[in-house]
C-alpha positions as CSV (number, residue, x, y, z in Angstrom):
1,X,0.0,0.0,0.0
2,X,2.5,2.4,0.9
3,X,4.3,1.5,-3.0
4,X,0.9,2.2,-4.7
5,X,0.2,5.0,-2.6
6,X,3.5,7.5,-3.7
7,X,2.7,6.2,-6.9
8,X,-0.4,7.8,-7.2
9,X,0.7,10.8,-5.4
10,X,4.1,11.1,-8.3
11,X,1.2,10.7,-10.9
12,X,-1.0,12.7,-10.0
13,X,2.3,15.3,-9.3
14,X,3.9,14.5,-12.6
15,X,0.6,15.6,-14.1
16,X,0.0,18.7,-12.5
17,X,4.0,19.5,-13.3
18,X,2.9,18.3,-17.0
19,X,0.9,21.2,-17.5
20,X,1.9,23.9,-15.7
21,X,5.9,22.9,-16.5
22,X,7.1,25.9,-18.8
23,X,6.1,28.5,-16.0
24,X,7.5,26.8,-12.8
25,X,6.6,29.0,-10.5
26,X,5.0,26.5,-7.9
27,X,8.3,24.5,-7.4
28,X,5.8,21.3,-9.0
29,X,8.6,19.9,-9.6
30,X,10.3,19.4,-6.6
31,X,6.9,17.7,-5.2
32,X,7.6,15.3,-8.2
33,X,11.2,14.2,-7.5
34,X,10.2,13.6,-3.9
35,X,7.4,11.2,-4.4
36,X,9.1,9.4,-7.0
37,X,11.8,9.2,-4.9
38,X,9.7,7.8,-2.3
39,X,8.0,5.6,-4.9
40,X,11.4,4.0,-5.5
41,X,12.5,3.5,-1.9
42,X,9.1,1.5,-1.2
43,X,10.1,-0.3,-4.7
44,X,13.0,-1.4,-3.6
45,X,11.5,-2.3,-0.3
46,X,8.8,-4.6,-2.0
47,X,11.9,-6.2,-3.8
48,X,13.7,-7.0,-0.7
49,X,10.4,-8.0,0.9
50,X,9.7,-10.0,-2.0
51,X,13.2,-11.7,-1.7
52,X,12.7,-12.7,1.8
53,X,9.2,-13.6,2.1
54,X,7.7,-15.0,-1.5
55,X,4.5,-15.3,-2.3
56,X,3.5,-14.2,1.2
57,X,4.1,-10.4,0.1
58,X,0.9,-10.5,-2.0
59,X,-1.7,-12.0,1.2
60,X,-1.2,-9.5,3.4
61,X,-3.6,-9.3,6.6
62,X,-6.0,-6.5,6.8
63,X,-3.9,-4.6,9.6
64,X,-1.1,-4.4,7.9
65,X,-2.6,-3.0,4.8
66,X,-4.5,-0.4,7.3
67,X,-0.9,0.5,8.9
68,X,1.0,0.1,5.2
69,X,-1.9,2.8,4.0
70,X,-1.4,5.1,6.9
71,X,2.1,5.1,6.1
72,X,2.0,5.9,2.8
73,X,-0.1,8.7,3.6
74,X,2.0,9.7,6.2
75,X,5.2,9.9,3.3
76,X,2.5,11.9,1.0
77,X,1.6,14.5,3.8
78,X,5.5,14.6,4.9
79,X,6.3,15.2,1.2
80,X,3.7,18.0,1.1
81,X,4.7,19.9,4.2
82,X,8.3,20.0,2.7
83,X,7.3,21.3,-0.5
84,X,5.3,23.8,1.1
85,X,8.3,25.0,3.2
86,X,10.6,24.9,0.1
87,X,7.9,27.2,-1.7
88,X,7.8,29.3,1.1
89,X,11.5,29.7,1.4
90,X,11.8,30.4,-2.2
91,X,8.8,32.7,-2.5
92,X,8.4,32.7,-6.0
93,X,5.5,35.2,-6.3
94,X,6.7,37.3,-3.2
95,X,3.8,37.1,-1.5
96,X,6.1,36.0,1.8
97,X,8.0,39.1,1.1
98,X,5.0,41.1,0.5
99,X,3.4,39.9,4.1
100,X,6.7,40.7,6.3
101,X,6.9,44.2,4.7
102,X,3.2,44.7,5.0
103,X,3.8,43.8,8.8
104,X,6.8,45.9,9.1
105,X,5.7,49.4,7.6
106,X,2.1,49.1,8.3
């Protein structure tokens, strides 16, 4: 779950990148490279898992499909919360800048 789970997230992020990609200004990108990143560490966990385990990998039990879900979530809001601070570092539209000034003279 947690594999299929920053999958869709990179997708659905590789999409939104798709059509906004010759403006940029959102940092899209960045969201993409860390899901797919993330998409790849839990491949290569399923590998390894695969490896040691066989067939089992596919028959999982309920609970651990409800906590594999809740941590792939978990990576997808954790991926979220750093893009957010990277786009709020960066402040691409100055709207950051624009608030602190705002603050500082008004």
């Amino acid at each position: 779950m947690t594999l299929l789970t920053t999958v869709f997230a990179a997708v659905i992020s590789t999409v939104i990148w798709y059509k906004t990609a010759p403006k940029s200004e959102m940092q899209v990108g960045v969201l993409c490279l860390i899901y797919w990143g993330a998409s790849l560490m839990w491949l290569a966990d399923a590998i390894f898992a695969f490896a040691e385990q066989h067939a089992a990998v596919f028959t999982p039990a309920p609970e651990e499909m409800l906590n594999d879900l809740y941590l792939g979530l978990s990576v997808v809001a954790l991926g979220l919360v750093i893009w957010l601070v990277i786009l709020l570092v960066k402040d691409p539209k100055g709207v950051v800048k624009a608030a602190l000034f705002k603050k500082k003279n008004g």
